[in-house]
PDB file of N, CA, C and O in Angstrom, chain B, residues numbered from 101:
ATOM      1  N   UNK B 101    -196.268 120.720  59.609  1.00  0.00           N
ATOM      2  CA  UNK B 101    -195.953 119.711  60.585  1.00  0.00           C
ATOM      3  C   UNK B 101    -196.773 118.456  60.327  1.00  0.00           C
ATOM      4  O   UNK B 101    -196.267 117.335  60.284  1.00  0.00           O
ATOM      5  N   UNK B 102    -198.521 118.796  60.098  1.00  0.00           N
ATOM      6  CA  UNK B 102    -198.680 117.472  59.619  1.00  0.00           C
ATOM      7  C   UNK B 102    -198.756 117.030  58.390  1.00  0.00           C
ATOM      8  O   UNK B 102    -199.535 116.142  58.045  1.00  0.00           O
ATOM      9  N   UNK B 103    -198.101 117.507  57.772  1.00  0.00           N
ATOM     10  CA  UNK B 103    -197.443 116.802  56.310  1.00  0.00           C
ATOM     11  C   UNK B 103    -196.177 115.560  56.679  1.00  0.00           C
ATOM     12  O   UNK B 103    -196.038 114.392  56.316  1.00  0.00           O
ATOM     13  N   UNK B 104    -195.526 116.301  57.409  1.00  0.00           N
ATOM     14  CA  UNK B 104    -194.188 116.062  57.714  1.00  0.00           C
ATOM     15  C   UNK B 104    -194.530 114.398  59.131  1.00  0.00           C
ATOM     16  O   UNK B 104    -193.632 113.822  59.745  1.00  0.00           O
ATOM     17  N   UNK B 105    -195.246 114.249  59.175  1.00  0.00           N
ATOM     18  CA  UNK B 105    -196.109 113.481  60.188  1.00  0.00           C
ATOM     19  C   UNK B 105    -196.493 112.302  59.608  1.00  0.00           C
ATOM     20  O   UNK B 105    -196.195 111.211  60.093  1.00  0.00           O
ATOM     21  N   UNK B 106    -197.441 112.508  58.124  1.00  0.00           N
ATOM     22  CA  UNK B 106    -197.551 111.594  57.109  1.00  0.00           C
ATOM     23  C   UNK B 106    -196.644 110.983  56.567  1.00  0.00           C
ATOM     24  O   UNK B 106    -196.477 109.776  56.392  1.00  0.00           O
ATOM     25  N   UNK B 107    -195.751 112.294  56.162  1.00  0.00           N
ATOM     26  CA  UNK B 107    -194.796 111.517  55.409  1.00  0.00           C
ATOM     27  C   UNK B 107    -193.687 110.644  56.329  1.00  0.00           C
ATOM     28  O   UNK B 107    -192.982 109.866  55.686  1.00  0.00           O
ATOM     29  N   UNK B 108    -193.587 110.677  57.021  1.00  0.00           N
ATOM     30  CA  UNK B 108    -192.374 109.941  58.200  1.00  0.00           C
ATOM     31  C   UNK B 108    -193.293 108.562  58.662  1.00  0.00           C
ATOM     32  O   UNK B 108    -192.677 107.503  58.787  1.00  0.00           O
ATOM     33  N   UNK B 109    -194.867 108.591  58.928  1.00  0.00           N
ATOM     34  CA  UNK B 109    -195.570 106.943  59.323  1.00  0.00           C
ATOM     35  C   UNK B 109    -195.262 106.625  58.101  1.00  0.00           C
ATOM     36  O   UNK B 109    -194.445 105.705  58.146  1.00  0.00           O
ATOM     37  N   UNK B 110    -195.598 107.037  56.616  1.00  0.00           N
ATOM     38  CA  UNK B 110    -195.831 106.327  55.641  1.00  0.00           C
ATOM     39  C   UNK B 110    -194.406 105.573  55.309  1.00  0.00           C
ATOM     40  O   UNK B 110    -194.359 104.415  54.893  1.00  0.00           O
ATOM     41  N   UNK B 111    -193.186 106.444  55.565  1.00  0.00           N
ATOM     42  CA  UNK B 111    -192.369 106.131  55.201  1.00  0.00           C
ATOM     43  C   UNK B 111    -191.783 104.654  56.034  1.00  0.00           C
ATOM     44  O   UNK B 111    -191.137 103.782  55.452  1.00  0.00           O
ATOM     45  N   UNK B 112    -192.204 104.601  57.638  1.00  0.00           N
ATOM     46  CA  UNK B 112    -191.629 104.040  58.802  1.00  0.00           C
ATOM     47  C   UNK B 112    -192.680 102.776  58.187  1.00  0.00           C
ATOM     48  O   UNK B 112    -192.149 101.693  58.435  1.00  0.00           O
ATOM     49  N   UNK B 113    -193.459 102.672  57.762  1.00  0.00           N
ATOM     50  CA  UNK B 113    -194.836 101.796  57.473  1.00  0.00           C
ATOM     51  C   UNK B 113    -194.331 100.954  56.255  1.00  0.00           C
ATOM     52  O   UNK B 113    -194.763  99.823  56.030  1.00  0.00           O
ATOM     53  N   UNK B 114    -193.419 101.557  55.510  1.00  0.00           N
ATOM     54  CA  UNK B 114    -192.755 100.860  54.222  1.00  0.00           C
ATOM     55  C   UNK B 114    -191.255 100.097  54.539  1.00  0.00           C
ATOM     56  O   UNK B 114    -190.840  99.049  54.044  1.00  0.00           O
ATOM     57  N   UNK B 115    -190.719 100.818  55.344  1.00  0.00           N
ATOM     58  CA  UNK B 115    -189.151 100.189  56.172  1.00  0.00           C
ATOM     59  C   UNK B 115    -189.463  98.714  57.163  1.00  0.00           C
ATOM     60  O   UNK B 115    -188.874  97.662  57.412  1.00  0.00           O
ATOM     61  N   UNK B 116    -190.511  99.252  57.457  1.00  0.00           N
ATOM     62  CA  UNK B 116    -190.948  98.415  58.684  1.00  0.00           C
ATOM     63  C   UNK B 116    -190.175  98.970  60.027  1.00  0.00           C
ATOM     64  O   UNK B 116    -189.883 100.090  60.444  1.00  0.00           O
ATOM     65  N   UNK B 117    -189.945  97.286  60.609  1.00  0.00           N
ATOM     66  CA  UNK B 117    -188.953  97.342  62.234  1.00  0.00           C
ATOM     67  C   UNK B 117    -187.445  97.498  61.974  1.00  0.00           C
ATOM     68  O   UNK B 117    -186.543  97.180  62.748  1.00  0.00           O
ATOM     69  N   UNK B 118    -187.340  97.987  60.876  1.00  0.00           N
ATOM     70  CA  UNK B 118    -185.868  97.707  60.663  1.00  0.00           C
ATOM     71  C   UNK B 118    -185.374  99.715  60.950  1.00  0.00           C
ATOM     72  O   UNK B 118    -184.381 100.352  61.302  1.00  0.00           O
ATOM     73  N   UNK B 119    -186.982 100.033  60.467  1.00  0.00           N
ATOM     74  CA  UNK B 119    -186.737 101.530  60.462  1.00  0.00           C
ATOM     75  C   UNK B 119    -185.995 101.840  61.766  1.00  0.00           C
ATOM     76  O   UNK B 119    -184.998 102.561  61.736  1.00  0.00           O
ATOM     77  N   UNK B 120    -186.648 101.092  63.398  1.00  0.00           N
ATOM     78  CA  UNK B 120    -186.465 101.966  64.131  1.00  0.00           C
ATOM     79  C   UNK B 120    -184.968 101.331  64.731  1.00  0.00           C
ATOM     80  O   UNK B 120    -184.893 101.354  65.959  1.00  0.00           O
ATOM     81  N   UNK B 121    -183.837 100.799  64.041  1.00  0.00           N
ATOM     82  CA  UNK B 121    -182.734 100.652  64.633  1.00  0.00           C
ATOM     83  C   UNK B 121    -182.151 101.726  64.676  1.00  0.00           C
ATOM     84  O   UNK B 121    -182.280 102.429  63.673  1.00  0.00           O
ATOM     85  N   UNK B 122    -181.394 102.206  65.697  1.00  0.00           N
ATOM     86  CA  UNK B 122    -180.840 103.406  66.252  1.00  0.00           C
ATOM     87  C   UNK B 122    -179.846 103.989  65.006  1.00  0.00           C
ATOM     88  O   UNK B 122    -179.690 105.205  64.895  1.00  0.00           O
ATOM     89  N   UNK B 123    -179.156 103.004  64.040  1.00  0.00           N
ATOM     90  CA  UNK B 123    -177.994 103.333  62.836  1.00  0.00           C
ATOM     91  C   UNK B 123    -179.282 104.128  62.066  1.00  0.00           C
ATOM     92  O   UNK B 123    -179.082 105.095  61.331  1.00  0.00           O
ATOM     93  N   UNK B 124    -180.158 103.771  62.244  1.00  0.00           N
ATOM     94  CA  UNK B 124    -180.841 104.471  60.570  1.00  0.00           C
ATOM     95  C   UNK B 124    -181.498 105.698  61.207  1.00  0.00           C
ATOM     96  O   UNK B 124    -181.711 106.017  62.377  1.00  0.00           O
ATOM     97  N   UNK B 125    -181.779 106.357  59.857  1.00  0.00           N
ATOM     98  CA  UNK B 125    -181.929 107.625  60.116  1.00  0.00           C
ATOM     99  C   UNK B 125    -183.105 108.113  60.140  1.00  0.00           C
ATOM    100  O   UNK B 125    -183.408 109.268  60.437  1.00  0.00           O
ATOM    101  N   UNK B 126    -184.005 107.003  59.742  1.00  0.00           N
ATOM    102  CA  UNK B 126    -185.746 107.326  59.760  1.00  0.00           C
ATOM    103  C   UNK B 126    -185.864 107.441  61.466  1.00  0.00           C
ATOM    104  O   UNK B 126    -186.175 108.445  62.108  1.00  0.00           O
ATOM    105  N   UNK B 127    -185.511 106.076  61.991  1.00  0.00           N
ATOM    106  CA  UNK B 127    -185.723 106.823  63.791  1.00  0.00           C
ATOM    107  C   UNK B 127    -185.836 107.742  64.334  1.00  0.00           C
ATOM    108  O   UNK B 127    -186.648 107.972  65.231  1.00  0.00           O
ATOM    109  N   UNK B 128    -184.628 108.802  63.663  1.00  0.00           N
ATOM    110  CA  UNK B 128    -184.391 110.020  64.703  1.00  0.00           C
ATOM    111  C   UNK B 128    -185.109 110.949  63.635  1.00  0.00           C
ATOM    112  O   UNK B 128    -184.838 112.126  63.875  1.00  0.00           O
ATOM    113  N   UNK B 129    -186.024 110.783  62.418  1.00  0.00           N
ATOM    114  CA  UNK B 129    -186.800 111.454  61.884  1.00  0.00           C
ATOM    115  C   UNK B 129    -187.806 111.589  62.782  1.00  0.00           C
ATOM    116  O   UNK B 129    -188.062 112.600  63.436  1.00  0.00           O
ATOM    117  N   UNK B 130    -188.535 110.248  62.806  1.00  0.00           N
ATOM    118  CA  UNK B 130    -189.759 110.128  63.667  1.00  0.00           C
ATOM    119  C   UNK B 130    -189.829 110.122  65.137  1.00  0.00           C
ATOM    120  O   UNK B 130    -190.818 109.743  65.763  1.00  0.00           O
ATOM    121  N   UNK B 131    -188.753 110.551  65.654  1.00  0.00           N
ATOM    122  CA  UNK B 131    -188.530 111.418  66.618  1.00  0.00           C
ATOM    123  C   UNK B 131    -188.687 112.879  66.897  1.00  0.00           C
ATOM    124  O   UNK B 131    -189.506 113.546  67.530  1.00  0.00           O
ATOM    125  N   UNK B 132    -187.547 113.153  66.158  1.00  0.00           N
ATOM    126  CA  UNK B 132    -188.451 114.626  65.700  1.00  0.00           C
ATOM    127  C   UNK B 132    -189.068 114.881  65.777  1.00  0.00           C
ATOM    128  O   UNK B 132    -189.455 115.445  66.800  1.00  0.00           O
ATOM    129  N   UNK B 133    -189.953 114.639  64.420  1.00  0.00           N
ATOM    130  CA  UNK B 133    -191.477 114.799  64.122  1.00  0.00           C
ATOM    131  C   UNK B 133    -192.238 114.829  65.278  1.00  0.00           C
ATOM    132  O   UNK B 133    -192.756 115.834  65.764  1.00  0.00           O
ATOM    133  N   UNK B 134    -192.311 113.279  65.862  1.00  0.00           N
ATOM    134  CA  UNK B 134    -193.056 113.419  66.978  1.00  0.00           C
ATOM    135  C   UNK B 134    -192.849 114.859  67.998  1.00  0.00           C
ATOM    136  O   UNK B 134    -193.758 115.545  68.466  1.00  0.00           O
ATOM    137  N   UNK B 135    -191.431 115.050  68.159  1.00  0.00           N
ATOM    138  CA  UNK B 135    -191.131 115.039  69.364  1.00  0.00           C
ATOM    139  C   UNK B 135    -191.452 116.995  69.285  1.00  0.00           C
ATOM    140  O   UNK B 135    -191.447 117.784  70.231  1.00  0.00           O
ATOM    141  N   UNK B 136    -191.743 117.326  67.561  1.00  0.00           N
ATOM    142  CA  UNK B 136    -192.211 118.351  67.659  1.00  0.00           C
ATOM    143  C   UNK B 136    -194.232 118.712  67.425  1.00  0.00           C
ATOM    144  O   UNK B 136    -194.965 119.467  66.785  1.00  0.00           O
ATOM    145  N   UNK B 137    -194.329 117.610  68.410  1.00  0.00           N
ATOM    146  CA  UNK B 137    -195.749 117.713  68.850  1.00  0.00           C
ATOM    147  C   UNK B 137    -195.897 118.555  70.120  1.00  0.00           C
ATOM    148  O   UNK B 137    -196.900 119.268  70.148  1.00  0.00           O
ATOM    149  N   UNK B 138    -195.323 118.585  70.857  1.00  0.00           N
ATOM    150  CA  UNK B 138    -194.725 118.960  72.124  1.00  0.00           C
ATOM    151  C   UNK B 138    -194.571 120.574  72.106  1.00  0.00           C
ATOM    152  O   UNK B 138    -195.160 121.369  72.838  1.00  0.00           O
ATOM    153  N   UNK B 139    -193.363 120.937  70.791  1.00  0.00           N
ATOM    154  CA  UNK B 139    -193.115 122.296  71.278  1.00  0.00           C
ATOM    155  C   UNK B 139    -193.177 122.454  69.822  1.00  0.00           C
ATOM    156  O   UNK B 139    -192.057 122.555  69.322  1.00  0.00           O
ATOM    157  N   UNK B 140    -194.365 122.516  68.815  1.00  0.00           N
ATOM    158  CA  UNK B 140    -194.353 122.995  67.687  1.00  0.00           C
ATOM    159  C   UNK B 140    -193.345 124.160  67.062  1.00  0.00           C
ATOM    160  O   UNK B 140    -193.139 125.205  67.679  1.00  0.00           O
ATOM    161  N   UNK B 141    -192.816 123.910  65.939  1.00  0.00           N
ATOM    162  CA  UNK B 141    -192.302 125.491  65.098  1.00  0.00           C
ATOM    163  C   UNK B 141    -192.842 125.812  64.596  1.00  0.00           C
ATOM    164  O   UNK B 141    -193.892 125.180  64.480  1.00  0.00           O
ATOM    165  N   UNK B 142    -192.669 127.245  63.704  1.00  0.00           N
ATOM    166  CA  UNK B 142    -193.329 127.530  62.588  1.00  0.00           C
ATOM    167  C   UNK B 142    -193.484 127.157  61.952  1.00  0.00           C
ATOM    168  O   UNK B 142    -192.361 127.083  61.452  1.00  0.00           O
ATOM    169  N   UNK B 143    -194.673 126.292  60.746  1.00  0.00           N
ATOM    170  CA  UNK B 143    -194.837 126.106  59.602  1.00  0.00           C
ATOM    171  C   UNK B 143    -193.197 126.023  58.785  1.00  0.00           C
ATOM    172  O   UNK B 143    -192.309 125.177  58.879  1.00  0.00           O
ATOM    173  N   UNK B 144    -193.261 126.929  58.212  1.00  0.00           N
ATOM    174  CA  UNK B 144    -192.329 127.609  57.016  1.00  0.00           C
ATOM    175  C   UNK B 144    -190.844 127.014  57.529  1.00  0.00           C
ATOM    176  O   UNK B 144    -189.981 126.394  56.907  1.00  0.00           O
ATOM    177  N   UNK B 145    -190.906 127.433  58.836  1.00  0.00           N
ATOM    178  CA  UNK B 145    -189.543 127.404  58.967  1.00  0.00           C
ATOM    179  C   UNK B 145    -189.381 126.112  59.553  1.00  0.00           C
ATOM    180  O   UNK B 145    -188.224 125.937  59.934  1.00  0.00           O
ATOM    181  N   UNK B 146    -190.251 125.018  59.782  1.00  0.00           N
ATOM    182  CA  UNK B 146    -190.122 123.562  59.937  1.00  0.00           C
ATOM    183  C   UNK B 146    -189.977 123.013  58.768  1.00  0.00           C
ATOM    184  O   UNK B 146    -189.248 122.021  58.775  1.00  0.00           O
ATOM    185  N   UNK B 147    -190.529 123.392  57.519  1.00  0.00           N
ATOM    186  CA  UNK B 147    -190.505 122.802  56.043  1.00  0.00           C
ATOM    187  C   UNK B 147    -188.672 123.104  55.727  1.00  0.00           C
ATOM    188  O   UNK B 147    -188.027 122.108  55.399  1.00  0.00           O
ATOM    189  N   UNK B 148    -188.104 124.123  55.810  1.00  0.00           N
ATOM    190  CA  UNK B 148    -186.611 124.803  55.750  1.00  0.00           C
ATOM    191  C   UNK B 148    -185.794 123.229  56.307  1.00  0.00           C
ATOM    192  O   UNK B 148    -184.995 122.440  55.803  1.00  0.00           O
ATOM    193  N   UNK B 149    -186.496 123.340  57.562  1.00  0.00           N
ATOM    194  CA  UNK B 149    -185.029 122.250  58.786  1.00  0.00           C
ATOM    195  C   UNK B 149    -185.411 121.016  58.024  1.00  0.00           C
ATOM    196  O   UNK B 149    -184.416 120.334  57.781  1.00  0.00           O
ATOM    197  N   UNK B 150    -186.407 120.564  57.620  1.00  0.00           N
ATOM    198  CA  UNK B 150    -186.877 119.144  57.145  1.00  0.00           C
ATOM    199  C   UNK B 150    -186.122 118.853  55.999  1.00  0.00           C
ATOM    200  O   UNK B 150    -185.468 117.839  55.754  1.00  0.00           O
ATOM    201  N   UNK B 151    -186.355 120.258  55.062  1.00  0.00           N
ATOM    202  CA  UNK B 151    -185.867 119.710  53.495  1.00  0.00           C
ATOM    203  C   UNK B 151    -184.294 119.845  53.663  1.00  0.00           C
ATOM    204  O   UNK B 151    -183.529 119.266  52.892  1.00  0.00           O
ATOM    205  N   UNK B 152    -183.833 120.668  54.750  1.00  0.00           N
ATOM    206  CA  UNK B 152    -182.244 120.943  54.866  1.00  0.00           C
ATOM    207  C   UNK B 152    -181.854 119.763  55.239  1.00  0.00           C
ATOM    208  O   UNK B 152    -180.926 119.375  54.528  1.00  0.00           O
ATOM    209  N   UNK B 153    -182.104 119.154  55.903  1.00  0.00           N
ATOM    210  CA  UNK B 153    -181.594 117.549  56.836  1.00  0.00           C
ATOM    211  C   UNK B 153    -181.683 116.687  56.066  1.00  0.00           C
ATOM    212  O   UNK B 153    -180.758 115.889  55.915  1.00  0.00           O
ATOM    213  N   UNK B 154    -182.797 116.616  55.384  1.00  0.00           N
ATOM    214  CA  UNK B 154    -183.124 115.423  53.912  1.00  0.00           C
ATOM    215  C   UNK B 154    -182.017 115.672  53.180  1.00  0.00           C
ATOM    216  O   UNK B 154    -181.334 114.666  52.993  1.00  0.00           O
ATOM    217  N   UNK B 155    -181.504 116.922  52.582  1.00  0.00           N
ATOM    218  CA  UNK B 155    -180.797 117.001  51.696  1.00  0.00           C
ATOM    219  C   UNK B 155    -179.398 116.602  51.757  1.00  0.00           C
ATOM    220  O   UNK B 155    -178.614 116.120  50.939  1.00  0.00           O
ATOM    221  N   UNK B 156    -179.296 117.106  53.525  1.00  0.00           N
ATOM    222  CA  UNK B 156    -177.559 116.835  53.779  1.00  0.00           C
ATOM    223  C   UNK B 156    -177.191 115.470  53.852  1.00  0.00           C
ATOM    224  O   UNK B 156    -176.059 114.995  53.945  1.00  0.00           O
ATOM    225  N   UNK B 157    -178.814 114.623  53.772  1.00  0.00           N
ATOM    226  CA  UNK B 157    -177.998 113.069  54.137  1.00  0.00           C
ATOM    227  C   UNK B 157    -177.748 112.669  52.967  1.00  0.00           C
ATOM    228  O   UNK B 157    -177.214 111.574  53.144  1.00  0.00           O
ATOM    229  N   UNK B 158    -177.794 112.855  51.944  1.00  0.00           N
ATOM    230  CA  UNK B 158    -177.799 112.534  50.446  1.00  0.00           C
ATOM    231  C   UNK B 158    -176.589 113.190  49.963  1.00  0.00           C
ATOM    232  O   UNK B 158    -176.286 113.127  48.772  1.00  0.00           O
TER     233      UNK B 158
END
């Protein structure tokens, strides 16, 4: 989770303000992310949903 934490500021930090328009898809990353501060998952099986979602947008 905090891999996945790094990598989503670093990424939002390189997009800039453009990241957080509702069309793009880094927003509802760093939503997520955040929003699984709250009600953490497992490790393992948070790395699974992350790399699965990355992959399907491509």
């Amino acid at each position: 989770m905090n891999q996945g934490l790094e990598v989503i500021d670093l990424a939002m930090r390189i997009v800039g303000a453009k990241s957080l328009e509702m069309n793009r898809p880094l927003q509802r990353y760093y939503r997520d992310m955040r929003a699984g501060l709250h009600n953490p998952p497992m490790e393992d099986a948070a790395y699974t949903n992350i790399a699965k979602s990355i992959t399907d947008t491509f």
